[in-house]
C-alpha positions in Angstrom: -122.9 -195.2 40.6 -122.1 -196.4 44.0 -118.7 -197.8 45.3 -117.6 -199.7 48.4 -113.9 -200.1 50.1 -112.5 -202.5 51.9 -108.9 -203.0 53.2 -106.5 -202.3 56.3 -103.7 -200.0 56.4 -100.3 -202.5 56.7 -102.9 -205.2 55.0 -102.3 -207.1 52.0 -104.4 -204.8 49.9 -106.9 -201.7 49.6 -109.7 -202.8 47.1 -112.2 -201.0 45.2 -115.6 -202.3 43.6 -117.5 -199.6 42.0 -121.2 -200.4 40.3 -122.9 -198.7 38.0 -120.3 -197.1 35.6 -121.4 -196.8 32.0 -120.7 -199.4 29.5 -118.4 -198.8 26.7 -116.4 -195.4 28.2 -112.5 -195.3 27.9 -110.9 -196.0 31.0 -106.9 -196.7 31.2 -105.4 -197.7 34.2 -102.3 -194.9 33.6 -105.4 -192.6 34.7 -105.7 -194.3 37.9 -102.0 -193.9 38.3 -101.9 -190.6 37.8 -104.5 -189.9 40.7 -102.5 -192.1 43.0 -99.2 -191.1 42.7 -100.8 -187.5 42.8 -102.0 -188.1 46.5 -98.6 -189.4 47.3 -97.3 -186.5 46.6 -96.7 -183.2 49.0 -94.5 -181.5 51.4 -94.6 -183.0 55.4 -95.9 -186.5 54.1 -94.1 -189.4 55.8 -91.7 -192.3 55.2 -94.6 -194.1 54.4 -94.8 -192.7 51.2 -91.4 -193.7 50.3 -92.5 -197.4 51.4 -95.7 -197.6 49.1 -95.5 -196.6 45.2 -100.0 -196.6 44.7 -100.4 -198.5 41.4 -103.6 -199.9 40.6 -104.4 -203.3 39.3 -107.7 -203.4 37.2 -109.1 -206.9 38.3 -112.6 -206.3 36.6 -115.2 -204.6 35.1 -112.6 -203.4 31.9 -111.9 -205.0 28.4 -109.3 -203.9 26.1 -109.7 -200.3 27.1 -113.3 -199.9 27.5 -115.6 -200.5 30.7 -118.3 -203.6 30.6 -120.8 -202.1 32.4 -120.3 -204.5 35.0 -118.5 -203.9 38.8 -115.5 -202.8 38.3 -112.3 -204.0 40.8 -109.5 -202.3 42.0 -106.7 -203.2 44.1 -104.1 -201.4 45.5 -101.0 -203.7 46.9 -99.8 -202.7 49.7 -95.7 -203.6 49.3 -95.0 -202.7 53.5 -97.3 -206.1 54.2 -94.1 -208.5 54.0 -93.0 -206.6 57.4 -96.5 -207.1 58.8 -97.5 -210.6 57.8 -97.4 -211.9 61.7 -99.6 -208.7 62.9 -102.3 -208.4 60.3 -102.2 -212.2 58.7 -105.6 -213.8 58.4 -104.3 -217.0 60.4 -104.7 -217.9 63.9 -101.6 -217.3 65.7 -100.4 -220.0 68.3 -102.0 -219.7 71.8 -98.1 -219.4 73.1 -97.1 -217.1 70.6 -97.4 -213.6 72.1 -98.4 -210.8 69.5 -96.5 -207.9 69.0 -97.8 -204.4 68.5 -101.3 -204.5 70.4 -102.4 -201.5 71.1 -104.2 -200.8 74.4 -103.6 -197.2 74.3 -105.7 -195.0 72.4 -104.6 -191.7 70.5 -106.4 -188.5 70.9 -108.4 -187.1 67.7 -108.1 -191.1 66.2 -111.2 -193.1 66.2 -109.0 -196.0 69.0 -111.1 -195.8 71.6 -114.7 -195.2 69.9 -113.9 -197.7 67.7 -112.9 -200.2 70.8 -116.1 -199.3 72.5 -118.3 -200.1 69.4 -116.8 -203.0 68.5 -115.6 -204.2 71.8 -111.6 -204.5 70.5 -109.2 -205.0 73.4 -106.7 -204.2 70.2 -107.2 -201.3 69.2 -105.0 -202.2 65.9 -108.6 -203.7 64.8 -109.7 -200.0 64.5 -106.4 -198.0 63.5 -105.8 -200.0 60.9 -109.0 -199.8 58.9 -109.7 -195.9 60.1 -106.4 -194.7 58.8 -106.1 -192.0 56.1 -104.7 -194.9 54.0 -107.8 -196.0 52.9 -108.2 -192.7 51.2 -106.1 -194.1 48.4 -108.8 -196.7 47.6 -111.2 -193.2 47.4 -109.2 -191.4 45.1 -108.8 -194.9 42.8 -113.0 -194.4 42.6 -112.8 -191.1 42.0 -109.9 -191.0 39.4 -112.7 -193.8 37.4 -115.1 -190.5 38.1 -112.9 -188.1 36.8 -112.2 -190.5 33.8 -115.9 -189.9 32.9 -116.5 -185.9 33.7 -113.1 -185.5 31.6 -114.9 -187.4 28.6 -118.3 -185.3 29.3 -116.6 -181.6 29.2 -116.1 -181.6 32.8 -112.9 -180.8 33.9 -112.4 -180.9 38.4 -109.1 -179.4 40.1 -108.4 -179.3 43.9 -105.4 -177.0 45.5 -104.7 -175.7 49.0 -106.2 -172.3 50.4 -104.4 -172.0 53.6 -102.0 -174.4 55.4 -101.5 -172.7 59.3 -103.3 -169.5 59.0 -101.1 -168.7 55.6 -103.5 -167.8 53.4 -102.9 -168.2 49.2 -104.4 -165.0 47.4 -107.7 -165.6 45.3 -106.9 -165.6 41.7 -110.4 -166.3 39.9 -108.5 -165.1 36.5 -106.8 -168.6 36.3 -108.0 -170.9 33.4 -108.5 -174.3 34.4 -105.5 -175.6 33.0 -103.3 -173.1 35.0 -105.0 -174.3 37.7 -103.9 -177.9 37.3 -100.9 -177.4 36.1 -100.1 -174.7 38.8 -101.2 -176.8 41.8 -99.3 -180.2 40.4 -96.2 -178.5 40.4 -96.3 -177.0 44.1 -95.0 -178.6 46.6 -97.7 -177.4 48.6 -100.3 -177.6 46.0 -101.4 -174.0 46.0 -101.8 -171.7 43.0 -100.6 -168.8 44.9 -96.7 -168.8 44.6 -95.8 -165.9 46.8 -96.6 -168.0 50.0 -95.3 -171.3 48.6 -92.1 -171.3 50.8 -94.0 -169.9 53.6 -95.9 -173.0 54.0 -93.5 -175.1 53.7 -91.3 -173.4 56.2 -94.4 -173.9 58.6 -94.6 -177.8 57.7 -90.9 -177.8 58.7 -91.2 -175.7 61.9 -94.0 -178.7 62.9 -92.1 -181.2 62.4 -89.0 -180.0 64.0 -91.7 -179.0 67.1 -92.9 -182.9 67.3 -96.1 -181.0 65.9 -98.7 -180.9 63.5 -100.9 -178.3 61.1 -104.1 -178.4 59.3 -105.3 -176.0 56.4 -107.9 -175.6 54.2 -108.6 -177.0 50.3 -110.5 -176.2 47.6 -112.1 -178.0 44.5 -113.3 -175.8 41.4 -115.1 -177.7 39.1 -116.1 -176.4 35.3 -118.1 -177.6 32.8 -121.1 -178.3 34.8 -124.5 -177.9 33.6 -127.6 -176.3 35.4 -130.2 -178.2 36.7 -127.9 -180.8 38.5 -129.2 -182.5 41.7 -132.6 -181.5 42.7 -134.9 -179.4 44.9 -137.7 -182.0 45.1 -136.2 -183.9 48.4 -133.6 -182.8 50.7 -131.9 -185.9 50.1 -131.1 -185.3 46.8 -129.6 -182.0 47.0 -126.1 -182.0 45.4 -124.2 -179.5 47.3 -125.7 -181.2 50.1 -124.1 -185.0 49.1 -121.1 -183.0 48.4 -120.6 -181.6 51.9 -121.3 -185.2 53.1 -118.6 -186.8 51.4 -115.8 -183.9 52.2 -116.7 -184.1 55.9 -116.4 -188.1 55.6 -112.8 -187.6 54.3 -110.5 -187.9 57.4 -109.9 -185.3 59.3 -112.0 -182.8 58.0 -113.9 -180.8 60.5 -116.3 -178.4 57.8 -117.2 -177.6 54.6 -118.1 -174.1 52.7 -119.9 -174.0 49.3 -118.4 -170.8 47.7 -118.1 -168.0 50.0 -119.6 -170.4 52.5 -120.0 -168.6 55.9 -118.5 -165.0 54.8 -122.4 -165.0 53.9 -123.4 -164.4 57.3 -121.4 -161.2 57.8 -122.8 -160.3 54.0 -126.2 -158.3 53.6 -128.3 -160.0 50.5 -127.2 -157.9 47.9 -123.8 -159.1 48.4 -124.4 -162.6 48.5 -126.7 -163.5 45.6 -125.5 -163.7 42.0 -127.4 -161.8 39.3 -128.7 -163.8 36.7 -128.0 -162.6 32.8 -128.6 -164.6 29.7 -126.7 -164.5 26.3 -126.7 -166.0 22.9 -123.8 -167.7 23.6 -123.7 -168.9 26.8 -127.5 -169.1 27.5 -127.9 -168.2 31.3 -125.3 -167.4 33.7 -124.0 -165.5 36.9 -122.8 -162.2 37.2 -120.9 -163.5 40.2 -120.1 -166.8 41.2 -120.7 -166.1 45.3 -122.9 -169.5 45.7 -120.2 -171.8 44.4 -122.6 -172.8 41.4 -125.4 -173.7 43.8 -129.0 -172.9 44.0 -131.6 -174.8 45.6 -129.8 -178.3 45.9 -129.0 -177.6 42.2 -126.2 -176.4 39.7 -126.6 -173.1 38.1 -124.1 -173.9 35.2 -121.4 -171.8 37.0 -118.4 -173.4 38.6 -118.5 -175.8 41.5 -116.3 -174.1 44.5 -116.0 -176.2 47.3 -113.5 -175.6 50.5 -112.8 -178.1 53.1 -111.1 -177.9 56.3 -108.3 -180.5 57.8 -107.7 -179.9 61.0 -103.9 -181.2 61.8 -102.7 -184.7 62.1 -103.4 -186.1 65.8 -100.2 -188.7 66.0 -98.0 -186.1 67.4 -94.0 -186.7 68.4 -94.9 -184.6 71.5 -97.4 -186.8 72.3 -100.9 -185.7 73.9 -102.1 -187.3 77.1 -104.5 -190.4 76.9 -105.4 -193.1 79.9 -104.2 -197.1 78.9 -107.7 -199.3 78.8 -105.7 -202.4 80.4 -104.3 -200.3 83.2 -106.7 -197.5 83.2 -103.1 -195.6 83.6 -102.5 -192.4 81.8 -99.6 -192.3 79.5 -98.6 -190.0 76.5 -100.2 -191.4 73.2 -98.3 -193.5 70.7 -97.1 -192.8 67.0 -98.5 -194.6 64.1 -97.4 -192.4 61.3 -95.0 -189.3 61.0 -96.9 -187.3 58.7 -96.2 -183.7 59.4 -98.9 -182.0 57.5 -101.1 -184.1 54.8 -103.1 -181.0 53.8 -101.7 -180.8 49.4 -102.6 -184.8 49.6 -105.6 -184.0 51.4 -106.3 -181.7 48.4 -106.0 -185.1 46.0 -108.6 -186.7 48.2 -111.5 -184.2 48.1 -111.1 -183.4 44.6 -111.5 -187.4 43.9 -114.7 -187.4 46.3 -116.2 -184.5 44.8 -115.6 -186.1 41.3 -117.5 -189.2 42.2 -120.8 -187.2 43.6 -120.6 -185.3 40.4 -120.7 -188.2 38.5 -123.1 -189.8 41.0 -125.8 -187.1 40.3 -124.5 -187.0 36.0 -125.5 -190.9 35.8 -128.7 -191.0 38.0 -130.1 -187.6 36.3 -129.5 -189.0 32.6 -129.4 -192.5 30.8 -126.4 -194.2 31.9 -126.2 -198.1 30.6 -124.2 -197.0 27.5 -121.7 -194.0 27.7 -122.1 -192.7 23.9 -125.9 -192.5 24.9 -125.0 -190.8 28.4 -122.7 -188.4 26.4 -125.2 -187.8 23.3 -128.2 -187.3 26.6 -125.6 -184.7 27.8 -124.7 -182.9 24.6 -128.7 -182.5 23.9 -129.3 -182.0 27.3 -126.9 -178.5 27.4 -128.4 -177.7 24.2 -131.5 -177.4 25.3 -130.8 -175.1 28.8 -128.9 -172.9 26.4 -131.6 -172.2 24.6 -134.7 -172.6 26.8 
């Protein structure tokens, strides 16, 4: 399964073609939905999101319910493009028409002015519009198609927020699954730890109110996961390792941990690894779960923890200082979007990304033309570690 993105932020459309999903698996586009109005969601998100209502337009790939086996096409309209028509239009505009909106003057923490050097963009609109955040909805449309599949395999994926500003949400490892979801749906900040709820949210306002902005820190727990996932053979086909990749290519993240993550540097060895035991019923497991259900590149049958960190919005109403490219003047940066804090719909995001490595590794490891034989593969497959 690969996908690929394409699409500009206040363009006509994000679209989505994804190769290599299995033939004959259910796939609804109310599913897709779901995901995108999910990353919509979130206190501190912008008028933006009041502008754009995500919904997903299956243009191939699906029959009556069922996927073809062949690419499948998403698009996502973007309904702000009528106001926009004359900056991001595919035309040629008149040589006496002067454009409106150029930007010359790059924002720090964006990718303006890299972007402007690789390319060689006196507009820097030609980068902003294609590195911004909104193309994450086209991600999460990918990885809802993902979580379509795990869902169908016994593989259930959730992602919530840890810490938003230094305000940390209590571990609670006695949550099922579906508290977890329903919990983290239902909080305006997207954390399962309610105590702290209005905390955070207090801390969005202050940031606002302070022409400011504030980062945090998500997690992803995934069950349902057999061992043996990914491999130890070649660096390059490490799981945990592809993971990390595509969390750190989410915007604005700045790091990764796979379970305790770094707390394992400040741990001596006894308190890191996790004890292996073995029963009848569930065949072998951990003691502990300290490795986030990683070994050697590989699953260990445990669940997946995953924690990213977002550092905070750069489009600041106090602006930073930058220096004009035209004028080589320095000047306080411009505002593109008035997003607060974006750290529960940054949540959304990673737990579509991690979905899609999951089921990444799931169809490269194990037949994947036909879903029944993918599932059947699986079913015989878990059988056969439980009992090894």
């Amino acid at each position: 399964m690969r996908y690929l993105t394409a699409g500009e932020s206040h363009g006509k459309q994000l679209t989505t073609i994804i190769e290599g999903v299995p033939a004959n698996m259910p796939l609804l586009k109310e599913d897709i939905d779901d995901s995108l109005l999910e990353r919509q969601k979130g206190h501190g998100r912008g008028k933006r999101m009041q502008i754009e209502k995500d919904l997903v337009d299956i243009a191939s790939g699906v029959r009556h319910g069922y996927t073809l086996g062949s690419p499948i096409t998403l698009v996502i309209s973007n309904d702000d493009f009528k106001h926009w028509t004359d900056i991001m239009g595919e035309d040629p505009i008149p040589e006496d028409t002067k454009l409106r909106r150029i930007v010359s003057r790059p924002r720090p923490g964006h990718a303006d002015l890299n972007g402007a050097l690789k390319y060689g963009h006196r507009d820097m609109r030609n980068v902003l519009e294609r590195s911004s955040a909104r193309e994450t909805a086209a991600r999460v449309a990918a990885g809802a198609v993902a979580k379509s599949l795990l869902k169908q395999l016994g593989i259930e994926i959730c992602g919530y927020v840890k810490e938003i500003a230094g305000i940390h949400a209590a571990e609670n490892e006695s949550l099922s699954m579906e508290e977890r979801i329903d919990i983290s749906r239902a909080s305006p900040v997207r954390t399962l730890d309610k105590s702290v709820e209005q905390q955070m949210m207090d801390a969005i306002d202050q940031a606002k109110k302070d022409g400011d902005s504030i980062g945090g820190v998500t997690e992803v727990y995934v069950e349902g996961v057999p061992a043996g996932l990914g491999s130890y053979v070649h660096f390059d086909r490490k799981l945990d390792s592809k993971i990390a990749g595509a969390v750190m290519s989410i915007n604005a993240y700045k790091g990764v941990e796979i379970g305790i993550g770094f707390e394992a540097a400040r741990r001596n060895g006894s308190e890191v690894h996790d004890e292996i035991a073995w029963s009848e019923e569930k065949g072998y497991y951990r003691k502990t779960n300290r490795l986030g259900g990683f070994e050697g590149g590989m699953t260990t049958g445990m669940p997946i923890v995953v924690k990213g960190v977002m550092k905070p919005i750069p489009t600041l109403y106090k602006p930073l200082q930058s220096v004009d490219i035209e004028t080589k003047e320095p000047f306080q940066a411009s505002i593109e979007r008035s997003d607060s804090c974006a750290v529960p719909a940054a949540a959304v995001v990673m737990e579509h990304v991690v979905a899609f490595e999951i089921a990444k590794a799931i169809t490269e490891q194990f037949p994947s033309d036909q879903f029944p034989v993918l599932k059947q593969a699986m079913d015989d497959y878990r059988n056969e570690i439980r009992c090894f």
